[in-house]
N, C-alpha and C positions, 0 to 999 in steps of 0.2 A: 270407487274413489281412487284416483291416480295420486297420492298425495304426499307417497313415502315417508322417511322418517320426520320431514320436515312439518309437514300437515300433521303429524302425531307430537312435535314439541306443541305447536298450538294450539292443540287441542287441549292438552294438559297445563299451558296457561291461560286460556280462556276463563275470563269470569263472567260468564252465563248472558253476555250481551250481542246479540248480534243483529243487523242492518243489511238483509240482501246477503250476500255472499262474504261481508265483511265481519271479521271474529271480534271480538274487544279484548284484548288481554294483557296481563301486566310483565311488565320486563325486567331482569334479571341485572342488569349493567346498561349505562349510556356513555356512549363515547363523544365528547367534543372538541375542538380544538379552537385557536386562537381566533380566525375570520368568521369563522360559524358563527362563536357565541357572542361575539363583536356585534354582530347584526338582532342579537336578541334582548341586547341588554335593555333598551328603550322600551320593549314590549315585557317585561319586568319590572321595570319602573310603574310603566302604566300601572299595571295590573296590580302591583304591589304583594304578588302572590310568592312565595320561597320555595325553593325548590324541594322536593318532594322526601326527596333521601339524598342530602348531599354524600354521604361515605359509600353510593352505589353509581357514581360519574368520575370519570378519568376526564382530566383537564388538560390538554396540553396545549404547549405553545410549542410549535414545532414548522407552523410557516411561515410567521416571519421569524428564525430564527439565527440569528438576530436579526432584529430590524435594520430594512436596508434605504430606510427612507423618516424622513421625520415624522410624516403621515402612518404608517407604519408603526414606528415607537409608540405613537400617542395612544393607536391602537392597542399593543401589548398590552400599554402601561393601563389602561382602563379593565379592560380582561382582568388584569391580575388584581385590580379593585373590587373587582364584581367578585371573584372567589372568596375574596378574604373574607367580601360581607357575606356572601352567603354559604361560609361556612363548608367549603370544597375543601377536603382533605387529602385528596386524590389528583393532584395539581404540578405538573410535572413541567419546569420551563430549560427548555435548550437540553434535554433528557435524551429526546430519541423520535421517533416516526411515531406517530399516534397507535398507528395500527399495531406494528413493533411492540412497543409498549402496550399494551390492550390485552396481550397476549401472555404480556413478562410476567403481569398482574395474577393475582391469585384469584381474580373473580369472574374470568371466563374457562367454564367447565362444559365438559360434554353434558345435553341435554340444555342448556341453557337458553336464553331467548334474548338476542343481547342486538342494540341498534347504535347505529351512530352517525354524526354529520358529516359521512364520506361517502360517495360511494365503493369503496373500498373497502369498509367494516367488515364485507364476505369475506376477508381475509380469516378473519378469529373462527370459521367453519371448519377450520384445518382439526379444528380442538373437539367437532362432532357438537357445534353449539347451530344454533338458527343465529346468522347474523346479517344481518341487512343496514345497509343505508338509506337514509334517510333525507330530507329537504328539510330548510330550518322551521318552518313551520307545526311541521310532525316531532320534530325535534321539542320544540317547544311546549306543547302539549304531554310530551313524553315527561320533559323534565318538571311541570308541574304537576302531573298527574302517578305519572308512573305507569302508566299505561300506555296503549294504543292500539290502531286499528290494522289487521292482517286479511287478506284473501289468500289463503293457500293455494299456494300457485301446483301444479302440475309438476311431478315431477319425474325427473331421469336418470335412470341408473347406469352407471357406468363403468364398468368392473376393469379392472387395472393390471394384467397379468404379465408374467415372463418376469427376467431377472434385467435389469437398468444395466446398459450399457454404460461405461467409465465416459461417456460424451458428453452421455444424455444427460438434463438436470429437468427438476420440476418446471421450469419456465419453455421446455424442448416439447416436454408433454401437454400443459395447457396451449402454447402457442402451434401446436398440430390441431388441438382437439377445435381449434378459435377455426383456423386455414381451413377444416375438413366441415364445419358446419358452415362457414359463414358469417358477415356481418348479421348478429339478429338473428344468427341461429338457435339460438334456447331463448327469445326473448317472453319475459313473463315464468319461464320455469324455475324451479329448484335443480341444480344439480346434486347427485349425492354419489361419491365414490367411493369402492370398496378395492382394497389394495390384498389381493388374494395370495401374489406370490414375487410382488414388485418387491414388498420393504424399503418402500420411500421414506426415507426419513422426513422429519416433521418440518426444517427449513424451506423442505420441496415442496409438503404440501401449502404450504403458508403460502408458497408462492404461485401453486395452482388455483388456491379458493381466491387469492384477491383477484385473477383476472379473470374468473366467470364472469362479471359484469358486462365485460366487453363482448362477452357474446351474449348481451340479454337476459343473461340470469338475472333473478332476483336474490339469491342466496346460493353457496355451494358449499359442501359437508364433506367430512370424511369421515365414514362410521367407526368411531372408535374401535383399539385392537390393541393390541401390545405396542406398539409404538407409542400410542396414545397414552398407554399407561404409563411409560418410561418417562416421556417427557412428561405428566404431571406428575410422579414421583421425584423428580429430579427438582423439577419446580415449586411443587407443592409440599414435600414431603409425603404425601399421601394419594392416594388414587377415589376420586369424585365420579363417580358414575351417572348417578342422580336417574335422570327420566331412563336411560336406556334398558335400566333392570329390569320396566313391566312391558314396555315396546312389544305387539306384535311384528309376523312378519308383514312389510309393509306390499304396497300394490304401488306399481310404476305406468307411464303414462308409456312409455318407451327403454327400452336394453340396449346400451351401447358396450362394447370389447375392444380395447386398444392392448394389444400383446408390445408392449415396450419392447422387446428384446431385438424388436427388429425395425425401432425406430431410429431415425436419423439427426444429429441436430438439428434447431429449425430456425428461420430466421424471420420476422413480419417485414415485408417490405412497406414502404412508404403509401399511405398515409390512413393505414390502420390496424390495429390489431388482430384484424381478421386476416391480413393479407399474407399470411403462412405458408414457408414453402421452405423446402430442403434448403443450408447454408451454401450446399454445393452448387445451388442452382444462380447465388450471385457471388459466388468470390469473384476479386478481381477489380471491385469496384471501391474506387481511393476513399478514405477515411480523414475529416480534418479533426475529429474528437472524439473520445471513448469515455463512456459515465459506468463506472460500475457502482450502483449501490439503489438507494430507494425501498421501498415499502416492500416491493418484490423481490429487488435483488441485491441489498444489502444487508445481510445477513451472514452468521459467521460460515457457515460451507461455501455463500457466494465469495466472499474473502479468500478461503482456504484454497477455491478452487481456482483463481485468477493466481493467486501466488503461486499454484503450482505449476501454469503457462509462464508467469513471469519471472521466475526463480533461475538468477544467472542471465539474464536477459535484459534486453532496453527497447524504451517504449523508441517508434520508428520516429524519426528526426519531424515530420509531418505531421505527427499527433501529438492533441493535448489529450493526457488521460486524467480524469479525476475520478475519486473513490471517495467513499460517503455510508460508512456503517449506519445500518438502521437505528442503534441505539448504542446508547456510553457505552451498555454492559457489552455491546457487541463487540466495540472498542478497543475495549480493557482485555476482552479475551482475544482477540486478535493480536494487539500488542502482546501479550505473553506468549501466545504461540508466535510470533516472531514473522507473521504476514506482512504487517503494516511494515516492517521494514524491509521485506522483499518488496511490497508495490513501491516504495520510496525510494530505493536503490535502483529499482528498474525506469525510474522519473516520472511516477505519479504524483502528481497533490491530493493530499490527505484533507478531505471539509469535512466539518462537523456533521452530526449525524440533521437532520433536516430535511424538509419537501422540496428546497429552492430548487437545485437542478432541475429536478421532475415535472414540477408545475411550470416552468420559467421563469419562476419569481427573481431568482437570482441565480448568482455561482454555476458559471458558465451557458448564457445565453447565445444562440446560436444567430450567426449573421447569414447573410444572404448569399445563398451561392455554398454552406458548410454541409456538411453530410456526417452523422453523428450516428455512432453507435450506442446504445444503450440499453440497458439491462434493465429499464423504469416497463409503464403499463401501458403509456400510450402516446403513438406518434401522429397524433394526429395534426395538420397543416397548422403550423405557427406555434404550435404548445410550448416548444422548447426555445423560440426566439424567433425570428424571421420569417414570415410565412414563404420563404423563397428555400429557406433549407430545407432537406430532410434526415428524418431518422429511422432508423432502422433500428427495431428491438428483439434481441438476442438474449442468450444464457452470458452469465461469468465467463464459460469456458470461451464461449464464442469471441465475446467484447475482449478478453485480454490477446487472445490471437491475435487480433485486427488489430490491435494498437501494439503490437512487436511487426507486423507485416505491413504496415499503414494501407490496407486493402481488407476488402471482406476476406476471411479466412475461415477455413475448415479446421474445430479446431482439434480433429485427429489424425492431422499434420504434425501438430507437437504431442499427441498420446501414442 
């Protein structure tokens, strides 16, 4: 059995049901947000059934935030109806990025088995949890049952070594690992990584585990390690171990080795996130907007790291650049370290923390003919506006280069 640590969280929440290849087991934390649970409400009503454990769902309203439409509001406004009755304590509106948030919370711990109605929830694997996304309908059964149905997928090891180049950031590394397998390259597996001699910090990995998706994972981990523990001491107060203490060693389907120290930054070209290839291999090519922030790459080092390309600097007469911390808290520490006022001096606009950019929903849609850099998960044909534009998704370091250069830029030109 190829099923590494990820088939060993399930095993251990299994409660004794199983259907062919599919485990039955109960979950740990549910993540939903504003559209998702929008479409459930009706089938609630029907049912007349409460949800299982409201104090174990994180609620957020974080896509339309704020509403940018009256259709929209009425939206919200019902969502935040449905928590009150049923009793969500965990309810967070104009707070921060779902996934962000998910992670702020105290109740995703390594060893955990945690779902939610994104595909994106792989993000929370950074913490050595199983996190997966889900469709509202799985969703739904989750939240009245507490439960649901798993196939452990296959999975692949991926051992992490050498020391991180000052270039390189976690989105430099997933967006190689996306380019070098392919669209659909891990589709159906688990990824699991071990960070041997890297010492990625945990912003980086958050931002690797959310875009295994795009290469067909089901779920991607990082095995807890000291890192793991700082940030849940920091967070927590305390360090949660939970399932990892009885974990044998596990059996992998496949062994991958990426030596970072001799990796380059990387850039996806238009119109997917598999399409990964050195930055050096398109500078040159003009820029009409630059997005730093989103589920991936607004967080506080993506901040830290654009400030310190934009610091003394101005964004090029040809770019709009907008910036969008993942969450308030991310915000607030940004503001005190005195970022936000580096991107603002350098002529960014500051948005609230939110999915709009990223999905297209709002704040800053791309027109026909724009070429947009950005630091979000996926560029695929019309996501960000226009099916005529395109975008190109990079690191922080990347995206603030290019909007001082208004061209694709290498950004150890300015390191």
């Amino acid at each position: 059995m190829s099923k590494g640590y990820t088939g060993e969280i399930i095993r251990q929440h299994a409660d004794g049901r199983q259907e062919g290849n599919y485990i039955a087991v109960h979950v740990d934390r549910v993540l939903v947000h504003d559209p998702a649970l929008a479409l459930l409400i009706k089938d609630f009503e029907k049912l007349g059934t409460p949800i299982w454990d409201p104090g174990r769902v994180l609620l957020t309203v974080d896509h339309f935030a704020p509403p940018s439409t009256v259709e929209r509001a009425n939206l919200v406004r019902q969502v935040l109806e449905f928590s009150k009755q049923a009793g969500l304590t965990h309810t967070q509106v104009y707070q921060g990025i779902c996934h962000q948030l998910f992670v702020e919370g105290t109740g995703v711990v390594p060893g955990g088995l945690v779902v939610g109605s994104d595909s994106h929830t792989t993000t929370a694997g950074a913490l050595g949890c199983l996190a997966t996304g889900m469709a509202s309908t799985d969703i739904l059964y989750t939240l009245v049952t507490g439960n649901t149905w798993l196939c452990p997928p296959d999975a692949v090891r991926v051992n992490l070594s050498g020391k991180m180049p000052d270039s390189v950031m976690g989105k430099d590394i997933i967006l190689y690992l996306l380019g070098r397998s392919g669209e659909g390259g891990y589709l159906g597996n688990a990824l699991e990584f071990y960070d041997h001699s890297a010492h990625i910090g945990m912003d980086d990995r958050l931002a690797i585990c959310n875009m295994v998706v795009e290469g067909g994972a089901k779920n991607g981990l990082f095995y807890p390690d000291e890192i793991t523990a700082a940030y849940l001491k920091n967070r927590d107060g305390a360090v949660e171990t939970g399932v990892w203490d009885t974990l044998s060693v596990p059996k992998y389907k496949k062994e991958e080795t990426i030596d970072i120290s001799f990796l380059e930054p990387q850039i996806a070209l238009p119109h997917s996130p598999a399409n990964g290839v050195p930055v050096k291999d398109a500078v040159g090519e003009k820029v009409n907007q630059v997005f730093i922030g989103s589920c991936t790459g607004g967080r506080f080092r993506d901040l830290e790291m654009a400030a310190q390309i934009l610091k003394g600097r101005r964004v090029h007469d040809t770019v709009r650049l907008m910036a969008s911390p993942a969450s308030q808290k991310i915000y607030r520490q940004a503001i005190e370290k005195g970022y936000i006022q580096i991107l603002v001096d350098a002529g960014a606009v500051i948005l609230n923390p939110s999915c709009g950019p990223c999905g297209g929903i709002d704040k800053g849609i791309l027109a026909a003919g724009d070429v947009c850099l950005s630091t979000s998960n996926r560029n695929f044909k019309g996501r960000l506006g226009d099916p005529a534009a395109r975008t190109f998704l990079c690191s922080p370091l990347t995206a603030a280069a290019g909007a001082v250069q208004g061209v694709i830029t290498d950004p150890r030109d300015f390191l």
